[in-house]
C-alpha positions as CSV (number, residue, x, y, z in Angstrom):
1,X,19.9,-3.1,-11.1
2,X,18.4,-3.8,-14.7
3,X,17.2,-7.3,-15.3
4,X,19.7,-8.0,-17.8
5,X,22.1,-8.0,-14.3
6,X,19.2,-9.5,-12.4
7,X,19.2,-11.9,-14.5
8,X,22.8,-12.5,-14.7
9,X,22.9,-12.4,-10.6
10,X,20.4,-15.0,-10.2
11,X,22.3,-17.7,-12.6
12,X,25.7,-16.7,-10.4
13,X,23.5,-17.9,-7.4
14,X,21.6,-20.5,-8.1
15,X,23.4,-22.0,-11.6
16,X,20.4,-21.5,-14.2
17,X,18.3,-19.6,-16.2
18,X,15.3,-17.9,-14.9
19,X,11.8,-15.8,-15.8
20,X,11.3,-12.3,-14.4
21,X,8.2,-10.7,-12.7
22,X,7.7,-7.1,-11.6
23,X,5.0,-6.0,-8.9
24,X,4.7,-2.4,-8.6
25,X,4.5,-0.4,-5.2
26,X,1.0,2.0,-5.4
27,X,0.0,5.2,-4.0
28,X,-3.4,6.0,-2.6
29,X,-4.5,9.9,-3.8
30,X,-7.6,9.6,-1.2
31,X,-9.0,7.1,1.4
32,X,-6.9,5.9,3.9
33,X,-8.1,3.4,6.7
34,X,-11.1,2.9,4.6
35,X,-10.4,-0.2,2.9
36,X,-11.2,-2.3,5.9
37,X,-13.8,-0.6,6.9
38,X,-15.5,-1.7,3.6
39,X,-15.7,1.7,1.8
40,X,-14.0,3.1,-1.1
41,X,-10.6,3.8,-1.9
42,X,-8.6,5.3,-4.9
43,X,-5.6,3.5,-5.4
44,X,-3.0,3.5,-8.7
45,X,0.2,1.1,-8.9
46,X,3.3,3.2,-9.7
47,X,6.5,3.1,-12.0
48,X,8.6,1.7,-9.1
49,X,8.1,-2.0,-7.3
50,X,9.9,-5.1,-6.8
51,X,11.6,-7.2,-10.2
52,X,11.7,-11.5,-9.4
53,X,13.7,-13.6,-10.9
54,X,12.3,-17.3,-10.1
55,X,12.9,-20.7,-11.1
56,X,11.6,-23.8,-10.4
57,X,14.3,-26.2,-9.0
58,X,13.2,-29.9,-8.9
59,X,12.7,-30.1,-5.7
60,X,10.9,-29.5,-2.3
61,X,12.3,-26.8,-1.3
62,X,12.3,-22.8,-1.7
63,X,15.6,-21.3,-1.6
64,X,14.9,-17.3,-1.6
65,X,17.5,-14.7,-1.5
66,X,17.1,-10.9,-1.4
67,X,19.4,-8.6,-3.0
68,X,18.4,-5.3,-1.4
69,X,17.9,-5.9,2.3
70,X,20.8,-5.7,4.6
71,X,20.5,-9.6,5.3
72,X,21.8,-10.8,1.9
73,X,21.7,-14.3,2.9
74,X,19.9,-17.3,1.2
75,X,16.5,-18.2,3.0
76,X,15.6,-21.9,2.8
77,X,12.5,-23.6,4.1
78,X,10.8,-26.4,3.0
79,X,7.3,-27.5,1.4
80,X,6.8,-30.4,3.2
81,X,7.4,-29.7,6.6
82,X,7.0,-25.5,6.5
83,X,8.3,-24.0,9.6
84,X,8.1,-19.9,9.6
85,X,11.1,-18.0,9.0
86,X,12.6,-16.1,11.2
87,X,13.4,-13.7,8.8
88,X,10.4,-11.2,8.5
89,X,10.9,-10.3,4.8
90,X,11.1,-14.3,4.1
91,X,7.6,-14.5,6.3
92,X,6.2,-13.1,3.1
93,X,7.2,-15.6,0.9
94,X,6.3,-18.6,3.2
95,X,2.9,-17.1,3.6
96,X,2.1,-16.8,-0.2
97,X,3.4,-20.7,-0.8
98,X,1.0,-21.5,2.1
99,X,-2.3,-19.8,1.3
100,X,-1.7,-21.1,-2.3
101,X,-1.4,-24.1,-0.5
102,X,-4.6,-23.8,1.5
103,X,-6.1,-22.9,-1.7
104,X,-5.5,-26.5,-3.6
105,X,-2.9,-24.5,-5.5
106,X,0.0,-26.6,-4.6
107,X,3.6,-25.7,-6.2
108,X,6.6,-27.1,-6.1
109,X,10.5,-25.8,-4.4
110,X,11.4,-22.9,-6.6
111,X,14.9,-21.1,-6.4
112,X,14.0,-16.9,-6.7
113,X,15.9,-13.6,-5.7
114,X,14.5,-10.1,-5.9
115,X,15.6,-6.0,-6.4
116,X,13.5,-3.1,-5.9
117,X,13.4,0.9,-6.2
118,X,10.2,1.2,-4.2
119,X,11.3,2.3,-0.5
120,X,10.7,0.1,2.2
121,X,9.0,1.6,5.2
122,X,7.6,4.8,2.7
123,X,4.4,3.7,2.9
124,X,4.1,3.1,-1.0
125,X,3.2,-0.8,-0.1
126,X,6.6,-2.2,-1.0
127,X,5.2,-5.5,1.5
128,X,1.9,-6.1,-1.5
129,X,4.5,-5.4,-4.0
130,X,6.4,-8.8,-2.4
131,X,3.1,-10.3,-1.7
132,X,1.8,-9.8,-5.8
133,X,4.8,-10.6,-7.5
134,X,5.4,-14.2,-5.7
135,X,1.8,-15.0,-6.0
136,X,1.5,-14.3,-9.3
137,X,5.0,-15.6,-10.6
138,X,3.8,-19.0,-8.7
139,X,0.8,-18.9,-10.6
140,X,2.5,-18.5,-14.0
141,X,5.0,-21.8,-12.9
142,X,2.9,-24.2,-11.1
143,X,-0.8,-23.3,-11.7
144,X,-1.2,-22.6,-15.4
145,X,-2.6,-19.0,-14.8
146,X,-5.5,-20.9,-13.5
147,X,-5.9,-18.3,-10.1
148,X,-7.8,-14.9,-11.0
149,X,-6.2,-11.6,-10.3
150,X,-8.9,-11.3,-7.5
151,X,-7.7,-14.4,-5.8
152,X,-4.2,-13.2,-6.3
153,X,-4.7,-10.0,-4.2
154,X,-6.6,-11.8,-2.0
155,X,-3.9,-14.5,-1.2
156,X,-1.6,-11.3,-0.7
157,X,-4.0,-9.9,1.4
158,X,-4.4,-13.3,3.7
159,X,-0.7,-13.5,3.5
160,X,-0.2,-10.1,6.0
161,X,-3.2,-10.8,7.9
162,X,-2.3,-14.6,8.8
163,X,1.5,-14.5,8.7
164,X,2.6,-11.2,9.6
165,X,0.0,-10.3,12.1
166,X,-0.9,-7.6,10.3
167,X,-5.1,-7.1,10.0
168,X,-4.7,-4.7,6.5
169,X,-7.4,-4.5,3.6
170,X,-7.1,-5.4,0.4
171,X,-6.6,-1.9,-1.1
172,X,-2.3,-2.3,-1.8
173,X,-2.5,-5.8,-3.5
174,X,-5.8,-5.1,-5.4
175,X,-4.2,-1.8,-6.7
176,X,-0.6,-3.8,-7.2
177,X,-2.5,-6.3,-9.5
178,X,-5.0,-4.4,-11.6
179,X,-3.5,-1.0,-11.8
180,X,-3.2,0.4,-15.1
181,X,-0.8,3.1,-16.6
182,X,-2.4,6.8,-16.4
183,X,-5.5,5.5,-14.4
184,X,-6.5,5.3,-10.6
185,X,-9.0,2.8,-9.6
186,X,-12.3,3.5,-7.7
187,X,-12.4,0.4,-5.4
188,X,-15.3,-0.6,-3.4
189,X,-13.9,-2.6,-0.7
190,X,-17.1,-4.5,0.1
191,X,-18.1,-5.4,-3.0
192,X,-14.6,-5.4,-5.1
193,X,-16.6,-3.7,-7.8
194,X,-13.9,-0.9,-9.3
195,X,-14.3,1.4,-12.1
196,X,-11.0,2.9,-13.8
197,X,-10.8,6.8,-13.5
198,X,-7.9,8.7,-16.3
199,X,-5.6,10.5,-14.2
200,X,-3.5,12.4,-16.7
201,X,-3.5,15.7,-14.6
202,X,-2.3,18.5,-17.4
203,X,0.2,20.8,-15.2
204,X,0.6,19.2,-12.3
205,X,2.3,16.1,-11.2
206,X,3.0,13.6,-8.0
207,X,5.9,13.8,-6.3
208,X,6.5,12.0,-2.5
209,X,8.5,13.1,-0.5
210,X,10.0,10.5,2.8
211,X,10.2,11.8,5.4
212,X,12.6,8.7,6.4
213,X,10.6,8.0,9.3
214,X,10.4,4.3,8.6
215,X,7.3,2.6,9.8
216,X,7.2,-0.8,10.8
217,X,2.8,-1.5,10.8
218,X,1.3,-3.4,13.1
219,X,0.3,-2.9,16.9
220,X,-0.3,0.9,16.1
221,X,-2.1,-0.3,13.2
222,X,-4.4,-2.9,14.6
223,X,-5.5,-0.2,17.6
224,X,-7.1,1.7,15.0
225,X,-8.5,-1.2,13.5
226,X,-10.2,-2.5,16.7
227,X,-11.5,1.3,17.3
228,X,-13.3,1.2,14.1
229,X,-14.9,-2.3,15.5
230,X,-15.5,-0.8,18.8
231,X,-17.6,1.7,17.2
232,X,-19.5,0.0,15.0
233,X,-20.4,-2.7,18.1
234,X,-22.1,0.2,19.9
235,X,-23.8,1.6,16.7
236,X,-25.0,-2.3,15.9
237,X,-26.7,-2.6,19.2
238,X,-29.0,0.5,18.2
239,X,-29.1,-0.3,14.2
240,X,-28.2,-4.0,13.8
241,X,-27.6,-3.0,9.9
242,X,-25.1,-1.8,10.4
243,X,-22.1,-4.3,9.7
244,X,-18.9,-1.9,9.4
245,X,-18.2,2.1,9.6
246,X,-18.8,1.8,5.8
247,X,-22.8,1.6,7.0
248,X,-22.6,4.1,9.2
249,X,-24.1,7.8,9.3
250,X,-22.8,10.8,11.3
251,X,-25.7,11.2,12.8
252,X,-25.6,7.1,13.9
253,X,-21.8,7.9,15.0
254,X,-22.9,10.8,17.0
255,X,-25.7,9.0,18.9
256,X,-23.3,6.3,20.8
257,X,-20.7,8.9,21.2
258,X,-21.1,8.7,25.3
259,X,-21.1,4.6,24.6
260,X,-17.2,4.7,23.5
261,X,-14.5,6.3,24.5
262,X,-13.5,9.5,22.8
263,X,-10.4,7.8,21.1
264,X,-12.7,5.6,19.8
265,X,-15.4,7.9,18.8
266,X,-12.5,10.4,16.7
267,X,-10.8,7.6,14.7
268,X,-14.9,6.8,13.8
269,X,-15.4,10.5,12.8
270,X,-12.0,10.2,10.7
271,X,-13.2,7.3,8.9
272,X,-16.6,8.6,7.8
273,X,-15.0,11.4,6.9
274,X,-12.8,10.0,4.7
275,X,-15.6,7.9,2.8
276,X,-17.1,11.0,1.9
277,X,-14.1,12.8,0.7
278,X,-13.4,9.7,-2.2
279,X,-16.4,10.6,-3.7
280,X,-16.1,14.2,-3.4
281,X,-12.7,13.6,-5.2
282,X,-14.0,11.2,-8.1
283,X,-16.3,13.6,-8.8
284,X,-13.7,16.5,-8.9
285,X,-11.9,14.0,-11.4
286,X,-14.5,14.1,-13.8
287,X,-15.0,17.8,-13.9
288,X,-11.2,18.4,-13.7
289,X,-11.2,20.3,-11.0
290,X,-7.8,19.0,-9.6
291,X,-7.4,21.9,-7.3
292,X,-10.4,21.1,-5.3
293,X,-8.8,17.2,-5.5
294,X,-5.8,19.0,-3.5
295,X,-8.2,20.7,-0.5
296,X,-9.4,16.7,0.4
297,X,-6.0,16.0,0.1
298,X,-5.0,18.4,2.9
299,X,-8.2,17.6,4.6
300,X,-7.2,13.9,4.9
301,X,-4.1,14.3,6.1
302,X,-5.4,16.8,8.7
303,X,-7.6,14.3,9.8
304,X,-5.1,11.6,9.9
305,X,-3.1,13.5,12.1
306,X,-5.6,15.0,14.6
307,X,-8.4,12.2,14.5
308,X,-6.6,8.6,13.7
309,X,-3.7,9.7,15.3
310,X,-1.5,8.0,12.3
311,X,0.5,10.9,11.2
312,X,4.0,11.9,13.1
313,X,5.7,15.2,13.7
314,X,7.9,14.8,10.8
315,X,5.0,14.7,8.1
316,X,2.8,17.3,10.1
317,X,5.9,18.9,9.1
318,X,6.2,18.0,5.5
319,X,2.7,19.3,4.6
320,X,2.9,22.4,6.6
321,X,5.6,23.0,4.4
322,X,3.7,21.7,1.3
323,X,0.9,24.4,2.2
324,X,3.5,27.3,2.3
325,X,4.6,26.5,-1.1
326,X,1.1,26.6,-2.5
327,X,1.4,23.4,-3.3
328,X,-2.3,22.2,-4.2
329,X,-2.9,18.8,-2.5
330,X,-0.7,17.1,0.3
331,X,-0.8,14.8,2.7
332,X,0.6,11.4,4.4
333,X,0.4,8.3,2.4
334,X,-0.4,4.8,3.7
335,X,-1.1,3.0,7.2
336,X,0.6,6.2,8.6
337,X,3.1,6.6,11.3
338,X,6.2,7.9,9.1
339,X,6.5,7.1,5.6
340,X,6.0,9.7,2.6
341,X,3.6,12.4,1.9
342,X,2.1,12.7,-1.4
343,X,1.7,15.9,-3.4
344,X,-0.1,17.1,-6.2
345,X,2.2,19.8,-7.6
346,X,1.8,22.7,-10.6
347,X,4.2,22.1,-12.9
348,X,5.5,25.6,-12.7
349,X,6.5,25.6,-8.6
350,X,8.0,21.8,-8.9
351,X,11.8,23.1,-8.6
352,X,11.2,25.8,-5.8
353,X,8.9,23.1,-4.1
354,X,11.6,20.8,-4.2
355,X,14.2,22.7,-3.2
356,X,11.9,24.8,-0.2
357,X,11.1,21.4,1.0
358,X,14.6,19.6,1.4
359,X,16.2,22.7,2.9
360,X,13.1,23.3,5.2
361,X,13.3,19.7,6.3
362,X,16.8,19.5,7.2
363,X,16.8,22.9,9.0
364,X,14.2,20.8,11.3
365,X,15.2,17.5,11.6
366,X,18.7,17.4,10.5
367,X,17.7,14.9,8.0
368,X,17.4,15.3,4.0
369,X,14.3,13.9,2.9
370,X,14.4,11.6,-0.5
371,X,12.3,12.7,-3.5
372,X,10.1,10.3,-5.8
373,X,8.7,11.5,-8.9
374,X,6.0,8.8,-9.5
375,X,3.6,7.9,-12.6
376,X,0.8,5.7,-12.5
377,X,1.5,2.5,-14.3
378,X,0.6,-1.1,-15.1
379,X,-0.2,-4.2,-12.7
380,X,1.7,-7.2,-11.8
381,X,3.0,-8.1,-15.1
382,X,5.8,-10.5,-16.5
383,X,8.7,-9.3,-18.0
């Protein structure tokens, strides 16, 4: 749907005119799990996201209706006297008016509907895409642009934690609001200092591939959160510096090994890891070296699969497959669970990639995976 129709189905709805928003989706090239464990990450927003089309209407009441979603009914609720959807999707939209709320940013009802092309359950963030674009449209209409982009990604962030149970970091909305086209962002979680690295990768591009295992986070999710807090209790008690897994040495990990259970101790392992394969990776960044950038790439996923346990059969399978081809870097992106696996490919093997992958895949599974070609691209923007 273009916005011109967007536009055109919102006034059929709701009976007058409207502004547009768009929120992109984001991939991750390295560092999963890391973000709350307070290390580093290396997020980019993409080309695909979610498009709102909001109004305010006069009133106390938000009236919210979602084009895409097989529930194509209007969701009402009101400001003063908020009770929770039942809808999940709406859940996300009652949480941002109520941590703006919470904030001293109060707004006013507001009639909005919204499209997308980033895939829900693909693990490309498609929930911090709904988060940013609401907060940030709400901003624009009822708070003057007063609220910082780091607030913004923060009240996305306290919206999944607090209202959808889920305990994420703050790696999908900080990437959804400050990405920039053809650059990935080196985010320290603790700190939120970032630093913009060019990704502009001459002969090879990104291309995900879902695996249409949809995955729905949060009780798998949360167990690997509360391993990484598990381990870091039992490293605490012998170096009370230590405040999270981003702290933490192998050496430190490896001490308390008998103290937690092995579960515990390999999702640990993972995490470290993974902390330092983002730096291994910036650094192959600046020297170019975008084949070595692939190796952590497999390595990760490898380690998501065998360590976190956060991977599936289905993307074990995808880059197995990946690794026949040649194809440089791939692994699973996201929480984990199902969802798409990203790949850096050459240029020159795209085509027999593409087409060695889908007829692989449904010679397996009996299902024919969905291709993305992404780009990196801007932030949270108005239209």
């Amino acid at each position: 749907m273009d916005n011109s129709e967007l536009k055109a189905r919102f006034k059929e709805q709701f009976g007058h005119d409207c502004r547009l928003f768009f929120s992109p989706g984001r991939i991750n090239l390295i560092g999963e799990h890391t973000d709350y464990n307070e290390g580093f990450v290396f997020p980019g927003a993409v080309d695909k996201g979610i498009t709102l089309a909001i109004a305010p209407n006069g009133t106390r009441t938000v009236n919210v209706f979602p084009i895409d979603l097989e529930d194509e009914t209007v969701c009402s609720f009101s400001l003063d006297t908020p009770s929770k959807p039942s809808q999940r999707w709406a859940c996300y939209v009652f949480g941002v008016c109520m941590e703006l709320a919470a904030r001293g940013f109060l707004c006013d009802g507001f009639d909005a509907t919204f499209t997308g092309n980033v895939p829900l359950g693909a693990g490309m963030s498609s929930s911090a895409a709904i988060d940013c674009v609401f907060a940030f449209a709400l901003n624009e209409l009822f708070c003057e642009g007063r609220i910082d982009k780091f607030e913004l990604a923060r009240i996305g962030q306290a919206t999944e934690n607090n209202w959808l149970g889920l305990k994420c970091g703050i790696m999908d909305q900080f990437a959804s609001v400050f990405g920039k086209k053809g650059q990935l962002i080196r985010l320290d979680c603790r700190s939120l200092e970032y630093e913009y690295f060019p990704f502009n990768p001459k002969g090879y591009s990104l291309v995900l591939v879902d695996s249409c295992v949809k995955h729905m986070l949060g009780g798998e999710y949360n167990e690997r959160r509360e391993s990484c807090e598990k381990a870091v209790a039992a490293i605490a008690c012998r170096w009370p510096q230590v405040k999270a897994l981003r702290d933490a040495t192998h050496d430190m990990l490896d001490a308390v090994r008998n103290d937690i259970t092995e579960t515990d101790y390999q999702r640990a392992l993972y995490i470290l890891d993974e902390k330092d394969r983002v730096l291994e990776v910036c650094d192959s960044l600046d020297k170019g070296d975008y084949e070595n950038v692939g190796r952590c790439m497999y390595r990760t996923h490898w380690g998501m699969s065998r360590q976190f346990g956060a991977s599936c059969p289905e993307t074990d399978f995808l880059v197995e497959t990946a690794a026949g081809c040649g194809v440089a870097g791939s692994r699973i992106m996201g929480g984990g669970f199902g969802g798409c696996t990203i790949n850096l490919v050459r240029d020159d093997m795209m085509e027999s990639f593409l087409e060695s992958v889908r007829s692989a895949y449904n010679e397996k599974f009996r299902i024919e995976p969905k291709i993305y070609k992404v780009t990196v691209s801007d932030g949270t923007h108005e239209i």
